[in-house]
C-alpha positions in Angstrom: 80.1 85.2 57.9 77.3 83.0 56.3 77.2 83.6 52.5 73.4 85.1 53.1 74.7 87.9 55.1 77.0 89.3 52.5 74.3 91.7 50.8 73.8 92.5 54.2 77.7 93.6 54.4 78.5 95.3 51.8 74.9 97.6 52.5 74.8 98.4 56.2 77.0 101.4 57.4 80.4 101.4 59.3 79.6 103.0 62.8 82.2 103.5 65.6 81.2 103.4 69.3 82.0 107.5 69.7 78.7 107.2 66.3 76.5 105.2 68.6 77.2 107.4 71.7 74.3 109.1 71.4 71.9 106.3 70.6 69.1 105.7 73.2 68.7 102.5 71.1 70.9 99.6 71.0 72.4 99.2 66.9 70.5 96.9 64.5 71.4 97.2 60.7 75.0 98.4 61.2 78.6 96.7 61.2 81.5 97.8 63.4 85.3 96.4 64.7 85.3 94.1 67.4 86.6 97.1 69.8 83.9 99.2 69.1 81.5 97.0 69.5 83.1 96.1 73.2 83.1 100.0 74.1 79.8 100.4 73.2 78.4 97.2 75.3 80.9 98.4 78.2 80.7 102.8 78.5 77.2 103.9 76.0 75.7 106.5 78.0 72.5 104.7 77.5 72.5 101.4 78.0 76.4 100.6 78.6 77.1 97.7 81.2 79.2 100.9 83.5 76.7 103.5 82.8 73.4 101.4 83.7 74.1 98.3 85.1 76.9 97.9 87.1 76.9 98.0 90.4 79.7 98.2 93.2 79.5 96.2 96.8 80.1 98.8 99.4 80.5 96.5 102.6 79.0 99.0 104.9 81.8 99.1 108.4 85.3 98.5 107.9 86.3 95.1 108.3 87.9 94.3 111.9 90.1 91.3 111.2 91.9 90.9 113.4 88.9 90.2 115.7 87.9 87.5 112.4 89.0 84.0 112.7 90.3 82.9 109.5 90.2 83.6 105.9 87.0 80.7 105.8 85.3 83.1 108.3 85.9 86.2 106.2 84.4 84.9 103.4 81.3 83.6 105.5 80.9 86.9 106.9 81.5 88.3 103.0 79.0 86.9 102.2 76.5 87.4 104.8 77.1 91.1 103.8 76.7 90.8 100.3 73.1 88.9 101.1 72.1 92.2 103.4 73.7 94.6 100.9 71.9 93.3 98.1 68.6 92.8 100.1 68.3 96.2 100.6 69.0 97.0 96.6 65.7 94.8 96.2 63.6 96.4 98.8 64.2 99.6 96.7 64.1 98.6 93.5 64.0 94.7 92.9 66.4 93.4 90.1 67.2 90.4 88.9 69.9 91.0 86.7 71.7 93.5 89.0 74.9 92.9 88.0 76.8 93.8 91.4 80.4 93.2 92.2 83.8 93.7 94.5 87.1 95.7 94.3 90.1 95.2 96.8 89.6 99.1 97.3 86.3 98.0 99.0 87.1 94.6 100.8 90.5 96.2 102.5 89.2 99.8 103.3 91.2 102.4 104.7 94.3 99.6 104.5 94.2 99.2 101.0 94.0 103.1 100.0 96.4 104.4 103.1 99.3 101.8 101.3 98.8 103.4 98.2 98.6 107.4 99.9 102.2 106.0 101.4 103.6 105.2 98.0 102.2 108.5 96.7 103.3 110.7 99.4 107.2 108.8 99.6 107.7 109.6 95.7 106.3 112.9 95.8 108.7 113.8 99.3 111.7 112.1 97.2 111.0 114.0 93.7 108.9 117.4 93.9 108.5 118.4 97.2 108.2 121.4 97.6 108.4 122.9 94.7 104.9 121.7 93.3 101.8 120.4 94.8 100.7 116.4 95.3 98.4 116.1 92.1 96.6 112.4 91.6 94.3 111.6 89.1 92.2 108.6 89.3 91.0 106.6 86.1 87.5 105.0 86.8 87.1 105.6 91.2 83.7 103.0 91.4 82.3 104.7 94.6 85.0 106.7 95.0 86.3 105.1 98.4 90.5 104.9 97.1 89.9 108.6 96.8 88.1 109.0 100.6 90.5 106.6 101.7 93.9 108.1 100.2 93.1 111.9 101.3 91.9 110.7 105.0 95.1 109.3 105.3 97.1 112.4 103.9 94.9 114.8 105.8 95.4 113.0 109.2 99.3 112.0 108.9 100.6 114.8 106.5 98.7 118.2 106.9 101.2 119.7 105.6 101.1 117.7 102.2 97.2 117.9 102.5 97.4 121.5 101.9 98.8 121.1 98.5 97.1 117.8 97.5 94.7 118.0 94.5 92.5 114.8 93.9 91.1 114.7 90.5 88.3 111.7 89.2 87.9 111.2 85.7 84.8 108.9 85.4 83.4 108.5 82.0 79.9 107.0 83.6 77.9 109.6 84.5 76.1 107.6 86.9 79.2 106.8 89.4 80.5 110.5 88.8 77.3 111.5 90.7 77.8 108.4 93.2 81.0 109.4 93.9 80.2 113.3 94.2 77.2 111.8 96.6 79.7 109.6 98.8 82.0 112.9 98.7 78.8 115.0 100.6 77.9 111.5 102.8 80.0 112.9 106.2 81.5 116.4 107.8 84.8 114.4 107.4 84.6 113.5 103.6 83.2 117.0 103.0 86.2 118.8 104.1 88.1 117.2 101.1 85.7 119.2 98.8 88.0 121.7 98.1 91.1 119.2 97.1 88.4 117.2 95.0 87.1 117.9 91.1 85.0 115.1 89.2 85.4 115.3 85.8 82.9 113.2 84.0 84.6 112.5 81.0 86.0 109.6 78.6 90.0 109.8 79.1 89.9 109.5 75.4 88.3 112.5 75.0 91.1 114.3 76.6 92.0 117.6 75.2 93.6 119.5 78.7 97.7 119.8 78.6 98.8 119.1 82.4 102.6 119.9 82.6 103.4 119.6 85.9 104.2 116.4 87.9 101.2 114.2 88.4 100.6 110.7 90.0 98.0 108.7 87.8 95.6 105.8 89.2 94.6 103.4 87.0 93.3 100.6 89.1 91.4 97.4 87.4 90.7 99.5 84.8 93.0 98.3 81.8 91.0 94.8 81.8 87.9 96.5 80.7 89.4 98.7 77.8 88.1 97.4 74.5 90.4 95.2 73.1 90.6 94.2 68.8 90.5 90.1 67.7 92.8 89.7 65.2 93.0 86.2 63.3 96.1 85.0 60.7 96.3 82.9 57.5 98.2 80.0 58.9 100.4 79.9 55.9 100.7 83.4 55.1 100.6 84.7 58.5 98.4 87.6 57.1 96.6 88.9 60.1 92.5 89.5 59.6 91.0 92.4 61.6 87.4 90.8 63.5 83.9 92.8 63.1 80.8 92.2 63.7 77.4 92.6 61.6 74.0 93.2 63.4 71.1 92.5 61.2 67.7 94.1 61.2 66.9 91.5 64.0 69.6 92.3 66.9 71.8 89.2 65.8 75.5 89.0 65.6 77.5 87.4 63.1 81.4 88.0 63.4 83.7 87.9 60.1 87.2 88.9 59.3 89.0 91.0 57.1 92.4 91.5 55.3 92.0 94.8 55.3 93.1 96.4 58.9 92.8 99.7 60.4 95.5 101.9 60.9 94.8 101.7 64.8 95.7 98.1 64.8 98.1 97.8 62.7 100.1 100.3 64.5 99.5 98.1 67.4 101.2 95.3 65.9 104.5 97.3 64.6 104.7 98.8 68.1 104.7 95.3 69.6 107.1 94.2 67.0 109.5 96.6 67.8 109.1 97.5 71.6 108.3 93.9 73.0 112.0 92.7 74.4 111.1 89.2 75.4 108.7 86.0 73.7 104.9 86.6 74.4 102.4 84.4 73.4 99.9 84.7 69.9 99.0 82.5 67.2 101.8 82.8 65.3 104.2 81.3 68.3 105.8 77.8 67.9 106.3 75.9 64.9 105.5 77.4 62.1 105.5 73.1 59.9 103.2 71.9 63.3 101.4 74.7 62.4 100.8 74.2 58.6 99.8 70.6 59.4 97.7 70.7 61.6 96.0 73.8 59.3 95.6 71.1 56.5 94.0 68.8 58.7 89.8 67.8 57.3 87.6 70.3 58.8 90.4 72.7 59.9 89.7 76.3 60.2 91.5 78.8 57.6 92.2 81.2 59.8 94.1 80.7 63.6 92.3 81.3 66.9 91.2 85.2 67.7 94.2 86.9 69.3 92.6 89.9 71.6 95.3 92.7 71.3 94.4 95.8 73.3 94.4 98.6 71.3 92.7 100.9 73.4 95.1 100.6 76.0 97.7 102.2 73.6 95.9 104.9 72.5 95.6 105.6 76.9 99.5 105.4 76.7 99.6 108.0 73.9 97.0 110.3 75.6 99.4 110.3 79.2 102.6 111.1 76.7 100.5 113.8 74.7 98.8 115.4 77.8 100.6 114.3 81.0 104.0 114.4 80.4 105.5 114.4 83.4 103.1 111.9 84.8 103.3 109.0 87.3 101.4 105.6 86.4 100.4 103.8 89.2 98.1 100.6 87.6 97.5 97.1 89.1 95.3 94.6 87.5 94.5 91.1 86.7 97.5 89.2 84.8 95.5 85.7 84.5 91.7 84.8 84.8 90.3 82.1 85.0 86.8 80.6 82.5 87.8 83.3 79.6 86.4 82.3 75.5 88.9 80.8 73.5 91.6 82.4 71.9 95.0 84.1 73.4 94.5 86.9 75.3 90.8 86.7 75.4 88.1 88.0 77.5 85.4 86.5 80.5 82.4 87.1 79.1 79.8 87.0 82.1 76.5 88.2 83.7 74.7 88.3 86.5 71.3 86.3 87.4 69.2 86.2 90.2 72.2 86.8 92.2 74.5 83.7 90.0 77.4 84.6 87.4 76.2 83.4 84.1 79.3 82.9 82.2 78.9 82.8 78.1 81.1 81.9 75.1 81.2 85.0 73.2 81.6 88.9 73.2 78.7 89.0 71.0 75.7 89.5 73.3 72.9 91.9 74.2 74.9 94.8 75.0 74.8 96.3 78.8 74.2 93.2 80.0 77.4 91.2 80.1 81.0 92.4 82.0 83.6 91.9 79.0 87.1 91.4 81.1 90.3 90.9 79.9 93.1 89.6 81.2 96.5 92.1 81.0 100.0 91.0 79.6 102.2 93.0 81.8 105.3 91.8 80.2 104.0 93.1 76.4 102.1 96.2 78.3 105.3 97.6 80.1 107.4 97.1 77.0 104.7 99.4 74.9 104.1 101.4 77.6 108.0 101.9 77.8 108.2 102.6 74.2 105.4 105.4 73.6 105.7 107.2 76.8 110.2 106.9 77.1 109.4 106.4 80.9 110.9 103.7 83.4 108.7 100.6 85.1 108.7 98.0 87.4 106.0 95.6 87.7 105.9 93.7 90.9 102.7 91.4 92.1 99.8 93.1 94.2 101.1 90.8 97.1 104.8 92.5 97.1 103.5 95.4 96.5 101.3 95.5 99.4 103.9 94.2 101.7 105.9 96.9 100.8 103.5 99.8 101.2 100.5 98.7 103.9 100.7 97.4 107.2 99.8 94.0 107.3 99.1 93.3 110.2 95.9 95.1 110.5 94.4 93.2 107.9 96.2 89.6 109.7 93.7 87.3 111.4 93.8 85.2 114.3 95.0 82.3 113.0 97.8 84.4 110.8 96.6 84.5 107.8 96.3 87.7 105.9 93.3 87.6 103.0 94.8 91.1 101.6 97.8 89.4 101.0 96.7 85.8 99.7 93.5 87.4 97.5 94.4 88.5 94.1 97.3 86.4 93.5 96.3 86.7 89.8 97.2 90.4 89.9 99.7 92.9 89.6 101.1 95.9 90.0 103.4 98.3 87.3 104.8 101.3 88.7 106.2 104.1 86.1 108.2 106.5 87.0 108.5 110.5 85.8 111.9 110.1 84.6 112.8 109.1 80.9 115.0 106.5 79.8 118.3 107.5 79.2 118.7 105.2 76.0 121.5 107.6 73.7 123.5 109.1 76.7 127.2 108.6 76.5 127.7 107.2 80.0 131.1 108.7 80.2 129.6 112.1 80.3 126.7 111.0 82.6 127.4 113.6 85.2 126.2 116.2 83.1 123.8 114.5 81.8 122.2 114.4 85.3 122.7 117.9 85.8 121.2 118.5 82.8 118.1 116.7 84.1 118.3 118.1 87.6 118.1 121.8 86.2 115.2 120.9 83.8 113.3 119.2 86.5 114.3 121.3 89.5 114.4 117.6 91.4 116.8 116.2 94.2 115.7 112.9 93.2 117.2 113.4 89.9 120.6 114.6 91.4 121.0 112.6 94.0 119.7 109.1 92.8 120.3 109.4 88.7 121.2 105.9 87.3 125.0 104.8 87.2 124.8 103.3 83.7 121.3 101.8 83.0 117.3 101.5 83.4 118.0 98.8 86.0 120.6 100.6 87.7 117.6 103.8 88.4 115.2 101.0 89.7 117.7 100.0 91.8 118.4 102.9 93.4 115.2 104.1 93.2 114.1 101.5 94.9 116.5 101.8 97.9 115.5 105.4 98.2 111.9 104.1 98.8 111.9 101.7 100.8 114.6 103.9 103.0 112.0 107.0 103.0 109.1 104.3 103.5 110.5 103.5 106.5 111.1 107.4 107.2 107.7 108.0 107.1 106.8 105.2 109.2 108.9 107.0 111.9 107.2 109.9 111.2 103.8 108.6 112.0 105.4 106.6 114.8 106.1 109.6 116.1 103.0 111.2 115.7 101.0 108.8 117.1 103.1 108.6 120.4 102.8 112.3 120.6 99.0 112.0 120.4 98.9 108.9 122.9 100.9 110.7 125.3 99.2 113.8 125.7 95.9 112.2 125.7 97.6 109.9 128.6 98.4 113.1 130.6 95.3 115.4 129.7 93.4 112.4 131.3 95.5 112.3 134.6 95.0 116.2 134.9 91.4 116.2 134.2 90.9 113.5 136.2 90.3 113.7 140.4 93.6 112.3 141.9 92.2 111.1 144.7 89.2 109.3 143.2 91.5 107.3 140.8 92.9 104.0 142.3 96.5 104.1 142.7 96.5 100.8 140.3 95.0 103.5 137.9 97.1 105.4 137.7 100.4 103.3 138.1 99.4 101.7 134.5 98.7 105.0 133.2 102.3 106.0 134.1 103.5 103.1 133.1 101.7 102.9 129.5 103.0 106.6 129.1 106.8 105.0 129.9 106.7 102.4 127.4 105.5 104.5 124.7 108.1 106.8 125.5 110.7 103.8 125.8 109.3 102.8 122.5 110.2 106.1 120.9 113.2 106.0 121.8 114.3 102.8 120.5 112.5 103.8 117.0 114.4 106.7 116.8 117.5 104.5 117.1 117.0 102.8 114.7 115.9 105.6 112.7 118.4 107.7 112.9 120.9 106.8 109.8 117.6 106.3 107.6 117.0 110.6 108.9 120.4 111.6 107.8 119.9 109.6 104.4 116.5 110.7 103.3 117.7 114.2 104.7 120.4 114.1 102.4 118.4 113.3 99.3 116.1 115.8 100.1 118.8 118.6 100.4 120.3 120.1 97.1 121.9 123.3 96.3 
């Protein structure tokens, strides 16, 4: 902080972002932590980048690809949308600093959304059905669409889950809660969900409503825009310095540092310390002599690089142990990104201009205007995540998981490649499970142990598939029981869909005139109607072991 400033310091007020929530005006004459100056440029009711600016591409029709020629043609035609989508923005309401941009919800719609509905409707067969309803909540839904997309699927393959499916939103911008509400009303289709769909528009932080019972909870790209902290250490010491920021009477930002952290922070660092099982990468990593040389270089800083730890994504952890206790995460975001500030773990700072990305050096600008996007450790997330909440993971990438839970082939093009597949390779996926690790069992008494946990939950999962000796040896299972009632429900709508085929096949030979229908007519008709029925068949070959095993772990006494 320049020496001149220091008056300045030690005069203007401490605010926090939940002080400036209110504000119609953006902060001059105040000081605040790093995070809660991030919040506030990202969620302020009033001039917040999510509550006033941002903007999400809806590409209008569902993307046909495999009538597209190649992932170079999907982007040219992309882009040709984005042009018209954002051409009609400006005929409305012309902006150049419309900061507009794309989710995979919304470039791989229904496909996208019906893989995660088949995750969500294979856990909750294997663990609760039917002894509670389907309840998802969704963290931050943009338009909406994951939602549309998810309960479409459910309503049309599984009425009979549908019945007892309960969507729930919470959107702390009041401006997409009323989008999405809006986008809910847009069709006679979407508007039958009304009654499986409440919008809470509400910071998740703000949370004060206990939900006991089983719960699947979406959180998807919305950890890398949780206000992180910038922590900096005395190279000799290793004394970490908590970052702030002082806005004079002018608007401008000057950052400094202080020994003196907050007890959010620093509980953010013991929590790492303890709960982290493998290296990650700060400051403070390699060697420590390279490290005090290179510190006593001319010119050499006396403090390390800013480490961004996110703080705010802990205190989300602690709200889903406080008040969703028997919840399901279901979270997939951005591991890696490319053009981010210096420092480890550190942000893209970026904006829009007539229709460019602007990219900038610093968190520190006009607030509202600038996306603030951090990248997300998975390795140091599941471990703290594993630690506050006692529940199991498994992080995969979004590519594995997709191929595990969509059908590819409807987003494949002509010339084989797959964009839904090779997009977002710098993401991933971590999937937590509603079970609690078993860290202090005695093993030899595991048996009841699980009955223990199958009387308490009142779940054949639990009975049927409860670890042998170890976290890895539930994923294991647990993974076999998916994948075998993945493909279980596959047969299911297999099934379902030759049902349908077939009596639309035969309604149309009744309804037809016989004798005004070619007999080349109608010989393919018959013949389509074999093969589908052929085809049955050999699926429920095939099938039938996977029946008898998911039918099994269904079944307890």
């Amino acid at each position: 902080m320049p020496p001149d400033k220091a008056p300045e310091f030690a005069k203007y007020p401490m605010v926090t972002a939940n002080n400036l929530r209110s504000r119609k005006d953006r902060p001059k004459r105040v000081k605040m932590l790093t995070r809660d100056f991030i919040e506030d440029s990202l969620y302020n009711p009033n001039y917040g980048y999510f509550s006033k600016q941002a903007v999400i591409f809806n590409p209008g029709e569902a993307f046909e690809f495999n009538r597209i020629r190649d992932e170079l043609d999907f982007q040219k035609i992309l882009g040709q949308r984005y042009t018209d989508f954002e051409d009609k923005l400006d005929d409305k309401d012309f902006n150049e600093t419309r900061q507009l941009w794309h989710t995979p919800t919304e470039l791989f719609r229904p496909y996208y959304g019906e893989a995660m509905a088949r995750y969500l409707v294979t856990n909750y067969m294997l663990a609760h059905h039917p002894f509670t309803d389907l309840t998802i909540y969704e963290l931050g839904a943009g338009n909406g669409t994951l939602m549309l997309n998810i309960l479409d699927y459910i309503r049309d393959v599984y009425p009979d889950v549908y019945e007892r499916t309960k969507y729930r939103i919470i959107e702390i911008s009041s401006a997409l809660a009323a989008l999405q509400s809006s986008h809910l009303k847009s069709s006679a289709a979407s508007r039958g969900h009304a009654g499986h769909v409440e919008i809470i528009n509400k910071s998740i932080f703000n949370w004060d409503i206990y939900v006991g019972a089983p719960c699947y909870f979406i959180a998807l790209e919305v950890f890398d825009n949780f206000a992180h902290d910038a922590i900096r250490y005395d190279p000799f010491t290793e004394q970490p310095h908590q970052g702030m920021v002082l806005i004079d009477d002018e608007g401008e930002f000057y950052e400094f540092y202080t020994k003196d952290i907050d007890p959010v922070a620093d509980r953010f660092l013991r929590v790492r310390h303890a709960a982290c099982s493998k290296p990650f990468k700060h400051p403070l990593s390699g060697s420590r002599l390279i490290r005090n040389l290179r510190s006593r270089l001319p010119f050499a800083p006396n403090l390390t690089v800013p480490e961004y730890i996110p703080t705010r994504l802990m205190q989300f952890f602690d709200t889903l142990r406080d008040y969703f206790p028997q919840h399901q995460l279901i979270t997939s975001d951005f591991n890696e990104l490319p053009g981010r500030i210096p420092g480890y773990s550190s942000p893209v700072v970026q904006t829009r201009y007539q229709r460019r990305t602007v990219p900038v050096r610093t968190p520190f600008v006009q607030q509202g205007y600038f996306d603030i996007i951090f990248p997300v450790d998975f390795s140091v997330m599941e471990d703290i995540y594993q630690a506050i909440t006692g529940k199991l993971t498994r992080v995969m990438s979004h590519k594995e998981f997709l191929q595990r839970w969509a059908y590819i082939d409807e987003t494949r093009t002509i010339s084989g490649e797959n964009p839904m597949l090779s997009w977002y390779k710098n993401a991933s996926t971590m999937l937590g499970h509603n079970y609690h690790q078993a860290m202090n069992v005695d093993w030899e008494d595991q048996d009841a142990y699980a009955k223990e946990v199958h009387e308490t939950t009142h779940s054949a999962y639990c009975w049927n598939f409860f670890p042998p000796a170890s976290a890895k040896g539930t994923w294991l299972l647990k993974e076999q029981a998916e994948a075998d009632s993945a493909e279980f429900l596959r047969f299911c709508e297999n099934h379902r869909a030759l049902e349908k085929m077939g009596s639309q096949l035969r309604e149309r030979q009744t309804s037809l005139d016989v004798e005004a229908v070619k007999d080349g007519k109608k010989k393919k008709w018959k013949q389509e109607l074999g093969n589908l029925e052929s085809k049955f068949e050999k699926w429920y070959r095939e099938h039938e072991e996977i029946y008898a095993k998911i039918s099994e772990a269904w079944s307890w006494e």
